[in-house]
C-alpha positions in Angstrom: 110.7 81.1 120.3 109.6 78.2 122.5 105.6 77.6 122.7 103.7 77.7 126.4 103.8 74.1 127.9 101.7 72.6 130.6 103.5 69.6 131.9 101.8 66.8 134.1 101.5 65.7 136.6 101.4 68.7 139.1 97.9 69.7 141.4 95.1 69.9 138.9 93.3 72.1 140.6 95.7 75.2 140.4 95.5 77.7 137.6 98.3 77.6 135.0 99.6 80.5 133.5 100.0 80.3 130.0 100.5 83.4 127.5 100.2 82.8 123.5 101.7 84.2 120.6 100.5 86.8 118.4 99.4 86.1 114.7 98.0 87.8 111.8 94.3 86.8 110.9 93.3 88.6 108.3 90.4 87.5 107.8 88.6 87.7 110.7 89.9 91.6 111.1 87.9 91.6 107.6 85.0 90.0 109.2 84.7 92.3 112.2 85.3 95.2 110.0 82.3 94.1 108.6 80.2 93.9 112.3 80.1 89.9 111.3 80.0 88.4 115.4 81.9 85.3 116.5 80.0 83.0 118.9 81.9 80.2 120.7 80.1 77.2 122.1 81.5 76.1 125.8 72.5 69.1 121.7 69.2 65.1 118.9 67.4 67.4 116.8 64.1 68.9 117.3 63.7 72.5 115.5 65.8 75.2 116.8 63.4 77.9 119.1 63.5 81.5 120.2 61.1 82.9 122.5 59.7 86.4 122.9 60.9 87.0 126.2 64.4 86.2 124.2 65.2 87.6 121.3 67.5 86.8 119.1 70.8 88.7 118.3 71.6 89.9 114.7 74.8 91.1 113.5 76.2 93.4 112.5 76.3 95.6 115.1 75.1 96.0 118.9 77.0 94.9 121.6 75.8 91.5 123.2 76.5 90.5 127.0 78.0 86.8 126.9 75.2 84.2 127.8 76.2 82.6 131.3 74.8 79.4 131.0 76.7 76.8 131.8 78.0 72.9 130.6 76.7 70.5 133.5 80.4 69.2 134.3 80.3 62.8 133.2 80.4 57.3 135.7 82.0 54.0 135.6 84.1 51.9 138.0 88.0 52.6 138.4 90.1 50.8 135.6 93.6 49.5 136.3 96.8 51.1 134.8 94.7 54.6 134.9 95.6 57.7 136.0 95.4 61.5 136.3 97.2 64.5 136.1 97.4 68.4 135.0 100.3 70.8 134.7 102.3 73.6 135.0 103.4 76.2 132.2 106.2 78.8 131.4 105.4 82.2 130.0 106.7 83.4 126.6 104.8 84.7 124.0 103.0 88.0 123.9 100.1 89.0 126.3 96.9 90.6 125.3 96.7 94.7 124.9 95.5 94.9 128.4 97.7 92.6 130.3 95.1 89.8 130.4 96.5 86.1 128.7 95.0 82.5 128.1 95.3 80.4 131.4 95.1 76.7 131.5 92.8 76.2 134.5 93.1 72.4 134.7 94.4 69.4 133.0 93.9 65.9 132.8 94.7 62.5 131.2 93.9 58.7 131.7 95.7 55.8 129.9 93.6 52.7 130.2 93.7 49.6 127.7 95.7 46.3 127.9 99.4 46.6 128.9 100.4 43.7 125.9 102.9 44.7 123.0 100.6 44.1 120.1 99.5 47.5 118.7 95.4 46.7 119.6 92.1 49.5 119.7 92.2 49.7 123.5 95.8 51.1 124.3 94.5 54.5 124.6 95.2 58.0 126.2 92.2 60.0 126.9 93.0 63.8 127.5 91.4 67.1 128.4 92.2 70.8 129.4 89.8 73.8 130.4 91.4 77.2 129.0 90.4 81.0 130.5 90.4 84.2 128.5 91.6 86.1 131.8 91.8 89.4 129.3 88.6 92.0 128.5 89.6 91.0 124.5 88.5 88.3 122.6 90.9 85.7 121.5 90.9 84.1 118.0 91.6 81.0 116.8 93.8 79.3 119.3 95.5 76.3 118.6 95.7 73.7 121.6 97.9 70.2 121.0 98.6 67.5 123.7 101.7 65.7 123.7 101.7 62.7 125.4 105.1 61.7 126.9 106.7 58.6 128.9 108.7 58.7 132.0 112.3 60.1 130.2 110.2 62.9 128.3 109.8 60.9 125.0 106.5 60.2 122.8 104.3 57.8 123.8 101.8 58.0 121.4 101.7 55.6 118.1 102.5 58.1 115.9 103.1 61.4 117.4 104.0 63.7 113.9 99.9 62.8 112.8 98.7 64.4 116.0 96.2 66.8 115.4 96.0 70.2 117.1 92.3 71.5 118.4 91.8 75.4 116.9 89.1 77.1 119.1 87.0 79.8 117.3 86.7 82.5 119.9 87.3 82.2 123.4 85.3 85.8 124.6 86.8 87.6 127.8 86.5 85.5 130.8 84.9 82.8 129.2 86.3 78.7 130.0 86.5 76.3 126.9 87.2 72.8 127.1 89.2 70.9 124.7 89.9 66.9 124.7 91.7 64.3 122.6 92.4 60.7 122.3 95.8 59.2 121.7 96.8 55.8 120.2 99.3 54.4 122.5 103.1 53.0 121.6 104.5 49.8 122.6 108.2 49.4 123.0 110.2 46.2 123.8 106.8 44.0 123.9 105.0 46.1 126.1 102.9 49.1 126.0 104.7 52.1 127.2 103.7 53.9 130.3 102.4 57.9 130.0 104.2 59.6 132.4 102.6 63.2 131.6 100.7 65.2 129.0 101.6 68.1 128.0 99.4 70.6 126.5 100.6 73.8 124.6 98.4 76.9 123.6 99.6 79.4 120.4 98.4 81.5 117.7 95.5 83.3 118.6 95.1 86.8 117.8 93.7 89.2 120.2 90.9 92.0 119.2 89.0 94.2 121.2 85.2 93.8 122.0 84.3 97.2 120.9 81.3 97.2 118.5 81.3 93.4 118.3 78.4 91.0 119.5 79.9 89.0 121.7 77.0 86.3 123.0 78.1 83.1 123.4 76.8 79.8 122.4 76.2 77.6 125.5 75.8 74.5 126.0 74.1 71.9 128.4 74.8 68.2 128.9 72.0 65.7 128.4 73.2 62.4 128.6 76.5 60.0 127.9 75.5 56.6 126.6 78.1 54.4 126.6 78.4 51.3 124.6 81.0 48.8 123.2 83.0 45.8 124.9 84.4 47.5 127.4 82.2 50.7 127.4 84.9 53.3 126.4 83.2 54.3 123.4 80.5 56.8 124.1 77.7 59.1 122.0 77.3 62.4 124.1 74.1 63.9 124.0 73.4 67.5 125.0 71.2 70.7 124.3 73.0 74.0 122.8 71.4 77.4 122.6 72.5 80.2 120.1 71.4 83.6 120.8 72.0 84.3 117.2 69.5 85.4 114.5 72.1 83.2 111.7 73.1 80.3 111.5 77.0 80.0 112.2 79.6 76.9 111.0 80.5 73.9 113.3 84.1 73.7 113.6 83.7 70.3 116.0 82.7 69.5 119.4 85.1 69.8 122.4 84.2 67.0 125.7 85.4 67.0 128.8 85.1 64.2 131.5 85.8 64.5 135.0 85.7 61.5 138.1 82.9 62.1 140.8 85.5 64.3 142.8 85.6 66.8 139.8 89.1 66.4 138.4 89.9 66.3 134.7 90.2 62.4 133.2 90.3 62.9 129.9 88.0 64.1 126.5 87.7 63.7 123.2 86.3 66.0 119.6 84.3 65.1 117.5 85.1 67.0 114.1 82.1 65.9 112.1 79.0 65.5 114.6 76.2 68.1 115.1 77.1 70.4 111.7 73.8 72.4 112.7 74.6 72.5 116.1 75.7 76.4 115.4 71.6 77.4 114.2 69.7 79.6 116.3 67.7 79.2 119.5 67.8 76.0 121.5 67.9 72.6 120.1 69.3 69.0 121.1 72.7 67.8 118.9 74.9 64.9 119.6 78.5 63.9 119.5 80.3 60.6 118.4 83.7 59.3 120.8 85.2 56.3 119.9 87.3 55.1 122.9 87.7 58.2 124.8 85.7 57.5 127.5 87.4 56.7 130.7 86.6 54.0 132.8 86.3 56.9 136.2 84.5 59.3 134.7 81.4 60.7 136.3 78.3 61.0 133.7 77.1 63.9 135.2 80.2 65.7 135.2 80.7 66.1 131.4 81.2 69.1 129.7 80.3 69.4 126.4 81.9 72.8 123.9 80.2 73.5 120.5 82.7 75.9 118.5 81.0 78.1 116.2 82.2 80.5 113.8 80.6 82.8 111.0 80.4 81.1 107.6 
């Protein structure tokens, strides 16, 4: 069965329709049998609060509405050889129970770095996607991968087969999750190839219904993107997180997503490592780590920052 593609470049401000495929997750069924709640995360590190006015949320059981705070969506000059685009998708796969699927909102990519053959640290593809749970049941574990393509529809990244795909935890219904990535790029006959389009795919989540299940989401809010480096592409994202949970739940990474001053998807990047805590309860600051992913156009105060969390 082919996988959901979104192929660039197309208006990125249109919704795409994407619908996944169907897996068995055994254990998470086992863990909501067990009333244990997923929390997904759309950050220094001063101790975690809660205040009386909000109490915290302790599963098992109860029903929890979904926190609607939201990331503030990051600013540098234009860079030459840059550029944007999102995409389109087809539909195959199986929709959720009540119709509802996972949409790609928008998409987004910039190649920036020298155009000369040798294989060097600033031919680079930064890339970034916002997904919607359109459907009233939570979605697990959803694997989202970029492919990053030249003109004729071949790989233009260095080494395409150690491409990693991002899982997201939990997106919860009607809830927007970012995702980003950075690419390596390929040179071919001594000079570095041109991205033509990214294309970003969404499978194997597993859809289960909100019944009984505390379903508060972990928010996050964007503090400040310090860049540094020679050419200012590398970048350490600070930003505050608050989780309405009584528990401390796993880390699974740290999904950014910049936009340009006109709000359009540039790029992103994950870090897999940064801000293990940043799943404890209450509100606290955490940080992430991007080594070049930063793109020349993006906006500071348009960045998006998404803490996945997941019960240990």
């Amino acid at each position: 069965m082919a996988t959901p593609t979104v192929h660039a470049p197309t208006p990125p401000r249109r919704r795409r329709r994407v619908i996944i495929l169907v897996t068995a997750a055994t254990a998470l069924l086992a863990m909501l049998s067990a009333g244990a709640a997923l929390a997904l995360a759309p950050g220094d590190r001063p101790p975690a609060t809660h205040t009386a006015a909000s109490p915290c949320i302790t599963p098992p059981g109860g029903t929890a509405t979904p926190n609607n705070d939201t990331a503030t969506p990051n600013s540098d000059t234009a860079n030459p050889g840059s550029g944007t685009a999102a995409g389109t998708a087809a539909d195959v796969g199986a929709a959720a129970p009540d119709g509802g699927e996972l949409s790609i909102v928008e998409s987004g990519f910039t190649q920036f770095g020298s155009a000369a053959a040798p294989i060097t640290r600033d031919g680079v593809v930064s890339t970034g996607a916002v997904i919607v749970n359109t459907s009233g049941h939570l979605a697990y574990g959803a694997t989202v991968s970029f492919r990053v393509l030249d003109a004729e529809g071949r790989p233009a990244s260095l080494d395409p087969a150690r491409e990693q795909p991002r899982q997201i935890p939990v997106i919860l219904p009607g809830q927007q999750v970012g995702v980003g990535e950075r690419h390596w790029v390929a040179s071919r006959g001594g000079r570095r190839v041109e991205v033509a389009r990214v294309d970003v795919t969404v499978t194997g989540a597993t859809w289960l219904p909100v019944e009984g299940t505390p379903t508060a989401a972990v928010t996050t809010r964007h503090l400040d993107t310090a860049r540094y480096g020679p050419d200012s592409i590398d970048t350490t994202v600070s930003y505050e997180v608050h989780s309405p949970y009584c528990r401390e739940l796993a880390s699974t990474g740290v999904g950014i997503v910049f936009r340009d001053a006109a709000g359009v998807i540039v790029g992103g990047g994950f870090d897999p490592t940064a801000s293990r805590s940043g799943c404890r309860p209450g509100r606290h600051r955490e940080s992430a780590l991007l080594v070049r992913s930063l793109p020349p156009t993006a906006d500071d105060a348009r960045t998006e920052v998404h803490q996945y969390c997941v019960p240990r």
